[in-house]
C-alpha positions in Angstrom: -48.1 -15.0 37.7 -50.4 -17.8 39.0 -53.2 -17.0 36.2 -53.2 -19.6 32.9 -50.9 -18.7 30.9 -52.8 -18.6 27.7 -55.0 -16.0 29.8 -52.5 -14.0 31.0 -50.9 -13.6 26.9 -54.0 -12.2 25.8 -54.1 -10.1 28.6 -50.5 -9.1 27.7 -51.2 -8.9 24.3 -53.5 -6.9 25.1 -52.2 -4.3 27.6 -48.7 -3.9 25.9 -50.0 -3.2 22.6 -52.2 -0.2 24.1 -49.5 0.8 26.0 -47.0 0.6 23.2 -48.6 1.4 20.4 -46.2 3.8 18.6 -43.7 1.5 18.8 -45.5 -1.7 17.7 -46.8 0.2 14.6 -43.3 2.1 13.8 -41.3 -1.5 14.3 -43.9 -4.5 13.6 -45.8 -3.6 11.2 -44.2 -5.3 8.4 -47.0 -8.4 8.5 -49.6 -5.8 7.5 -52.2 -6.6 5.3 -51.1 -3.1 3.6 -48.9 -4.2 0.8 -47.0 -2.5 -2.7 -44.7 -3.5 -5.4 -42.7 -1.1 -7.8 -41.8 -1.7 -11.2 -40.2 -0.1 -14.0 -40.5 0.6 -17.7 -39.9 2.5 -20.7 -41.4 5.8 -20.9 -41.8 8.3 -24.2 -39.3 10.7 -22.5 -35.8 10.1 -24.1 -33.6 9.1 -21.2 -35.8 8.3 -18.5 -37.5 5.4 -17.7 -40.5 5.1 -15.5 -41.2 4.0 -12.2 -44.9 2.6 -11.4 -45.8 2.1 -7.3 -48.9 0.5 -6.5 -49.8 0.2 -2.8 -53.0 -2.2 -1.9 -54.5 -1.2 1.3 -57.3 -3.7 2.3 -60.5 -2.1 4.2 -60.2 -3.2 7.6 -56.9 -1.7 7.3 -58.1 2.0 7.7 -61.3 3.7 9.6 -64.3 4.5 8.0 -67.2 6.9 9.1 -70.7 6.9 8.6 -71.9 9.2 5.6 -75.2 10.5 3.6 -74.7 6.9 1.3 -73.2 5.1 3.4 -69.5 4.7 4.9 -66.0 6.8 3.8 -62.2 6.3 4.7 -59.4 8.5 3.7 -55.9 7.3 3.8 -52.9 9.6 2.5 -50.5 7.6 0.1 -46.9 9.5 0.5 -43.7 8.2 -2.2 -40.5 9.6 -1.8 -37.9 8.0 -3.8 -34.1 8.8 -3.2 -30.9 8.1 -4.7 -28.1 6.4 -2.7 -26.9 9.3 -1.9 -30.0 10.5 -0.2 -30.6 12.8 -2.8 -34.6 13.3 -3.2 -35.9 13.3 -6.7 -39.5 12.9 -5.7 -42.0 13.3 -2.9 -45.4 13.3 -3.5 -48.6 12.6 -1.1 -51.6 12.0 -2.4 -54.9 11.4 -0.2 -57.4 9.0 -1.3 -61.1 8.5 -0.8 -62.7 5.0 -0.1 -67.0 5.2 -0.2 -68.7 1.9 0.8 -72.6 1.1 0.9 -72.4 -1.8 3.8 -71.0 -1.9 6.9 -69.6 -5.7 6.6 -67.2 -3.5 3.6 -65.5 -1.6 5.8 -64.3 -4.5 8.1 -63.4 -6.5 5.3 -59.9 -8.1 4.4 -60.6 -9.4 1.2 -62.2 -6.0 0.0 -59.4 -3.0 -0.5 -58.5 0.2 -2.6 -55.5 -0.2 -5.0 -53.5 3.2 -6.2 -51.1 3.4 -9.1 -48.5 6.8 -8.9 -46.0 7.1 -11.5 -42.4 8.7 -11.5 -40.3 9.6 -14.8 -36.5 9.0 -13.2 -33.1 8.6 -15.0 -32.0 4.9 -14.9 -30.0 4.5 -12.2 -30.4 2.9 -8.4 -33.2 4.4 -6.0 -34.2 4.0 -2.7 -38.5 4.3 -2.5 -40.0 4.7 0.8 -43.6 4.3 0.7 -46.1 5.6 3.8 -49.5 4.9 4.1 -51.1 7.1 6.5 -54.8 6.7 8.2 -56.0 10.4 9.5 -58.6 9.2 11.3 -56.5 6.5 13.4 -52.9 7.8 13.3 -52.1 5.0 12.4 -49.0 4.6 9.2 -47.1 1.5 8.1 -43.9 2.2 6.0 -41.8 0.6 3.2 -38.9 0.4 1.9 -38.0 -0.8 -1.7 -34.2 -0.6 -3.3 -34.7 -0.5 -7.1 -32.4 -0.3 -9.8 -34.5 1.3 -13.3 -32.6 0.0 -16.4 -31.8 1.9 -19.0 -34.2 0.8 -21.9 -33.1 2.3 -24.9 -29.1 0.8 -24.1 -29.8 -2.2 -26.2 -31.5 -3.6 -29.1 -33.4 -5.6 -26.5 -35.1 -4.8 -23.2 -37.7 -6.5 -21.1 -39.4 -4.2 -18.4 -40.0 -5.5 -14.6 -42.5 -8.7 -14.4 -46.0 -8.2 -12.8 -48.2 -10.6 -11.6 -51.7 -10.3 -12.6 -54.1 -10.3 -10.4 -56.9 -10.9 -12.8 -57.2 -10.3 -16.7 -60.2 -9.6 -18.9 -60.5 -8.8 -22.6 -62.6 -7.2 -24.4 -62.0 -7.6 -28.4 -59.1 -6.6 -28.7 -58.6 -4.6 -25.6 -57.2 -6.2 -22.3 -57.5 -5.0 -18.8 -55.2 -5.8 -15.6 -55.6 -5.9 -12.1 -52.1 -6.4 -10.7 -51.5 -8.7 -8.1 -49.7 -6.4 -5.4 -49.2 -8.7 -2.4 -47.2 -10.8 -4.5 -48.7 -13.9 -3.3 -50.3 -16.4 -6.2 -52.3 -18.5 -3.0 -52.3 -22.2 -2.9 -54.0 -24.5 -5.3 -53.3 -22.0 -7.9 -55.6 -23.0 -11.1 -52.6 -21.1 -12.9 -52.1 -17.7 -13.0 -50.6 -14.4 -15.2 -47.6 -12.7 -15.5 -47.1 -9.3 -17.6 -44.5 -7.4 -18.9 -43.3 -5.3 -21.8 -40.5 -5.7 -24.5 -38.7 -2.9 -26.1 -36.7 -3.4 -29.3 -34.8 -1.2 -30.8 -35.3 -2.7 -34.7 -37.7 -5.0 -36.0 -36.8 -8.2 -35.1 -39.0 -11.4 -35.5 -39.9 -13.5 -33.7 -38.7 -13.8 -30.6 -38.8 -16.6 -28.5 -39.9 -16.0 -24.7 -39.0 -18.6 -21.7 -40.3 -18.1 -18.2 -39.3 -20.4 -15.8 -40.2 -21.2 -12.1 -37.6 -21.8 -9.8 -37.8 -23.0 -6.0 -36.0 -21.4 -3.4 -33.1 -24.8 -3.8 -33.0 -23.5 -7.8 -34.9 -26.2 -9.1 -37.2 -25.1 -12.3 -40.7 -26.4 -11.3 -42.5 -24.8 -14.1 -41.7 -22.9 -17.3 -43.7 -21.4 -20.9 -42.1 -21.3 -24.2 -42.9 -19.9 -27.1 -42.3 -17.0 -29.7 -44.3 -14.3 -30.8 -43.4 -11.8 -33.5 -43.6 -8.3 -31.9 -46.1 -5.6 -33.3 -44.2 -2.6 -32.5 -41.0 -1.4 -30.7 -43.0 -1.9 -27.7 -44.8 -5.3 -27.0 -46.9 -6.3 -24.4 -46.4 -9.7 -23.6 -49.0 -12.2 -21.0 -48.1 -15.7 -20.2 -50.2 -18.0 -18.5 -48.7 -20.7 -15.8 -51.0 -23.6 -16.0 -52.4 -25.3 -13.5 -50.0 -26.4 -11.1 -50.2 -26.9 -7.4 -46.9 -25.4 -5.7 -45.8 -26.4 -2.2 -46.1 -23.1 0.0 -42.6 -21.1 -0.3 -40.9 -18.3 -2.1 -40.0 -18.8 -5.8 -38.5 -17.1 -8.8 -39.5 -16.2 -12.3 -36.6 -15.9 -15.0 -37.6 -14.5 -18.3 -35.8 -14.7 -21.1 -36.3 -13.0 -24.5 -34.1 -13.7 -27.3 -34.3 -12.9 -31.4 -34.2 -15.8 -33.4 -33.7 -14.4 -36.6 -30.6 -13.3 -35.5 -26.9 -14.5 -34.8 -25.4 -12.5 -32.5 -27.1 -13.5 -29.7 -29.6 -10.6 -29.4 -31.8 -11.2 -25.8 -32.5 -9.2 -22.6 -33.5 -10.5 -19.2 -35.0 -10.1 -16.2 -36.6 -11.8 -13.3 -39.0 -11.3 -9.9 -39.9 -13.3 -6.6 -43.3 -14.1 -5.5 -45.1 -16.6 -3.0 -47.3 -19.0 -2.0 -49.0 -18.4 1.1 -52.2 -19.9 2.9 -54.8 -17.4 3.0 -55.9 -18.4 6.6 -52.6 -17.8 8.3 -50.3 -14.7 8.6 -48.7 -13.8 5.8 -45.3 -14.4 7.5 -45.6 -17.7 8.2 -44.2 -19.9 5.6 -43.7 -23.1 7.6 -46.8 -24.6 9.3 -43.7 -27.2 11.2 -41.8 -23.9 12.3 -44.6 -21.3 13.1 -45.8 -24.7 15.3 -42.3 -24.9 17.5 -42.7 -20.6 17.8 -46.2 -21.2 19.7 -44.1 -22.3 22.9 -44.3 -18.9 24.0 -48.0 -18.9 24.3 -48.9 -22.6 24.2 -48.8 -25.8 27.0 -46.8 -28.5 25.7 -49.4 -30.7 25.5 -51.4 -28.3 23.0 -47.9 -28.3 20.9 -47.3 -32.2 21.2 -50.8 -32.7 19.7 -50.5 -29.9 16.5 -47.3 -31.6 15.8 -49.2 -35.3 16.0 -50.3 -34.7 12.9 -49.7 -37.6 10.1 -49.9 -35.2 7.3 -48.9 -31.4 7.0 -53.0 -30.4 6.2 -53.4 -32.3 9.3 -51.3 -30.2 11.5 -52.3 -26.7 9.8 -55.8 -27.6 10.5 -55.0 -28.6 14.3 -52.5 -25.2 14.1 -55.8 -23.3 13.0 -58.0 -24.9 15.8 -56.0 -23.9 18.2 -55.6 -20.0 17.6 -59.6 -19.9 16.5 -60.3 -21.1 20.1 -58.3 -18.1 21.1 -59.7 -15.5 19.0 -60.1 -12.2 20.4 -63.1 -12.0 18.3 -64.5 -14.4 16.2 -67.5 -12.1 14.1 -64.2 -10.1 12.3 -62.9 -12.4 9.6 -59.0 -12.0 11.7 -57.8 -13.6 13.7 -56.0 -10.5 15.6 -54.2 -12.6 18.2 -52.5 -14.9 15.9 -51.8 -12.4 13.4 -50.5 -9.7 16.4 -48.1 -13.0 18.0 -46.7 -13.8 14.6 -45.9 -10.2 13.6 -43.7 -10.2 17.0 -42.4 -13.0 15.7 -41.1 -11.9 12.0 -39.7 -8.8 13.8 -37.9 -10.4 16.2 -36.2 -12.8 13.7 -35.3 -9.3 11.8 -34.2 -7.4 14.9 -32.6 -9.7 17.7 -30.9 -12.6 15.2 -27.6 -13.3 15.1 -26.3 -17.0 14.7 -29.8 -17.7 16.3 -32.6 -17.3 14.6 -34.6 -13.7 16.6 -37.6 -15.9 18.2 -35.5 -18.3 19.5 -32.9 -15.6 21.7 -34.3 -14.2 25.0 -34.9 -10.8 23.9 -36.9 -12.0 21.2 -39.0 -14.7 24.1 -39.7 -11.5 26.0 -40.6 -9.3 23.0 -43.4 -12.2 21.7 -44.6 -12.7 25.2 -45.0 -9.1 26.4 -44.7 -6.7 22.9 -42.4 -3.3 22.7 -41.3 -2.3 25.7 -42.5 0.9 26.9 -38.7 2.2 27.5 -34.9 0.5 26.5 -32.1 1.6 28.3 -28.9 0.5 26.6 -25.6 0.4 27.4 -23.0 -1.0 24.8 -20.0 0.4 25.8 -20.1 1.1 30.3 -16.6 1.2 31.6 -15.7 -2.2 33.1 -19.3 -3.6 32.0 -20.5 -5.8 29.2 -22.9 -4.5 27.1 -26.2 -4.7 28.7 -30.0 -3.3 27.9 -32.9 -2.8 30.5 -36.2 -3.5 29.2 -38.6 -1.7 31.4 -42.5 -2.1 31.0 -44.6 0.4 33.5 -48.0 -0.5 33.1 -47.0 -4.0 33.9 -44.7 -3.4 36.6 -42.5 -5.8 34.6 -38.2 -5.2 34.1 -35.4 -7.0 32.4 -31.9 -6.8 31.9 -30.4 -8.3 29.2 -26.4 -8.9 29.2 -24.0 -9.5 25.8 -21.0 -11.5 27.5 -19.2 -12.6 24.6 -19.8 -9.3 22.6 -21.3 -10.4 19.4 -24.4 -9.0 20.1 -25.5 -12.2 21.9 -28.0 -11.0 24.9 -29.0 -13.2 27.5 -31.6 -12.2 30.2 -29.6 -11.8 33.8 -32.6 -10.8 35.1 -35.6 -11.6 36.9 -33.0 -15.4 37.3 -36.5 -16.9 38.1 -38.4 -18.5 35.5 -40.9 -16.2 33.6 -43.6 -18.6 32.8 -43.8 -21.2 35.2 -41.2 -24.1 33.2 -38.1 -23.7 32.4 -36.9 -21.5 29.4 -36.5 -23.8 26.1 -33.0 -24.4 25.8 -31.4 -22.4 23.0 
């Protein structure tokens, strides 16, 4: 291990995702650029409701082929939605066609096919997986969504789920929609749209609608209020969020509907999370500060030292975003695949290998960033006069570890190689 370490990671990133790939794209996928959202609402059919899923898959996400016109993908959009009990109400697959006239389309990010599939369901609590699978590259990412559909017709007054809106026209009278699936509003936002539907039983007007924004501590950052008097028995209600630069973080919209015509208190509620996210970084990373002290698995200190020099957090994401371009794989794509492959090890490790640490910082999660999936586990949780222990073997580059839980809280540490891995010592924990 006498090659440069920043060398020797791409060549590991490299090698381990070729010769893992099953198990990168079954287990650390979940930083895709493929994204969906489910939400429910009323539907005509007297008790049932409706379940809308939209999945968003982004061009460079799936392989296209050269035709007559130009360029075609075909990716197969699969739903299955279960009750807890595991009980399948739906499964449906439905294959769509992408055409393109360019070439520059079909490696695009910021270009992608949206698909809307609806499901009549009795309210009640459901588990939606969502697959979307790519033919041509075998390649499939998979979601998981727990929803719980209201009953809409209980009460006098119902609100369905909150979408974002990615953009809105209207013509006349007539308004069009494109939802905003990734659930990320970006940063600067000049404002932006939410949409949702309210359902009353009896004429009541008006009725007074808040929204409020709420930060990830529960402090309201932002809010509309007004009142409207509803048409029908079903409304269709857009408020604008002015224009309001939010830090980057998760946050919370509460709606609130209420009639104020009446006494008894007569209002439904409901609520959703989205984000703020840079558009030039991996979607997982939410802290420029943290995804800075995770980089010590690829970066000298030195390089670290001077991202974190900077007097003003642009400052440092613009060093952080130096560094990984000088280090992309390649530069003509509009990814950056190396950053976006080290930071998707990253988010699964803090989801698979955390415990009262968080999963990047433990040493199963420092091998799993430096060297991917391993190409075989061996695990052992319960050997006779043994601690738990795993073997993490990797063939292709000749490469073994054993990892051992002595306090049996799931705490792993590596036994072995006892020599350091990288050429300094492991960062203490």
């Amino acid at each position: 291990m006498k090659r440069p370490r920043e060398y020797m990671l791409l060549t590991l990133l490299t090698v381990a995702q070729a010769a893992a790939q099953v198990e990168l794209t079954d287990r650390s996928r979940a930083a895709t650029n493929v994204f969906s959202d489910v939400l429910s609402y009323a539907t005509s059919d007297s008790g049932k409701s409706r379940i809308d899923v939209y999945v968003q898959v982004p061009y460079d996400e799936v392989r296209f082929v050269r035709s007559d016109d130009g360029f075609v993908a075909t990716y197969d959009v699969a739903v299955i939605i279960l009750t807890p009990e595991q009980e399948q109400v739906w499964n449906r697959v439905q294959t769509i066609e992408v055409r393109v006239k360019d070439f520059a389309q079909t490696v695009s990010n910021r270009q992608s096919s949206l698909k809307q599939m609806s499901f009549d369901v009795v309210p009640g609590k459901y588990d939606v997986r969502i697959e979307v699978r790519d033919p041509e590259t075998r390649k499939s990412t998979t979601s998981r969504r727990k929803v719980s559909v209201p009953d809409f017709g209980a009460t006098p007054l119902t609100i369905s789920d909150v979408m974002l809106v990615s953009r809105l026209t209207t013509n006349g009278e007539k308004r069009s929609i494109v939802p905003n699936i990734s659930g990320n509003i970006g940063e600067n936002s000049e404002g932006f749209f939410i949409f949702y539907e309210l359902y009353a039983r009896a004429e009541l007007e008006p009725v007074r609608f808040i929204a409020t924004v709420v930060d990830a501590k529960g402090d309201s950052v932002m809010g509309v209020d007004r009142a409207e008097t509803p048409t029908s028995s079903l409304h269709q209600v857009f408020m604008k969020f002015p224009e309001s630069k939010l830090a980057v973080g998760t946050y919370t919209i509460n709606v609130r509907a209420s009639a104020v015509a009446t006494k008894d208190g007569t209002s439904a509620a409901t609520s959703r999370t989205f984000s703020v996210r840079w558009s030039d970084i991996p979607f997982s990373v939410t802290e420029i500060d943290k995804a800075i002290e995770q980089m010590r698995y690829i970066a000298r200190e030195n390089d670290i030292e001077h991202i974190r020099q900077g007097t003003t957090l642009e400052d440092r994401r613009m060093r952080f975003l130096a560094y990984w371009l000088k280090r992309d794989p390649d530069p003509q794509t509009q990814r950056n695949e190396l950053m976006e492959e080290y930071y998707q090890r990253v988010e699964y490790t803090n989801r698979t290998f955390g415990h009262y640490l968080e999963g990047w910082r433990t040493d199963r999660g420092m091998v799993y960033i430096r060297f991917g999936a391993p190409e075989n586990v061996e695990r052992h949780p319960f050997e006779t006069n043994s601690r738990p222990y795993e073997v993490w073997r990797y063939y292709n580059l000749n490469y073994e570890f054993v990892f051992v839980d002595d306090t049996g809280f799931g705490d792993y540490r590596l036994r072995y190689p006892s020599t350091d891995l990288f050429g300094r010592d492991r960062p203490d924990n």
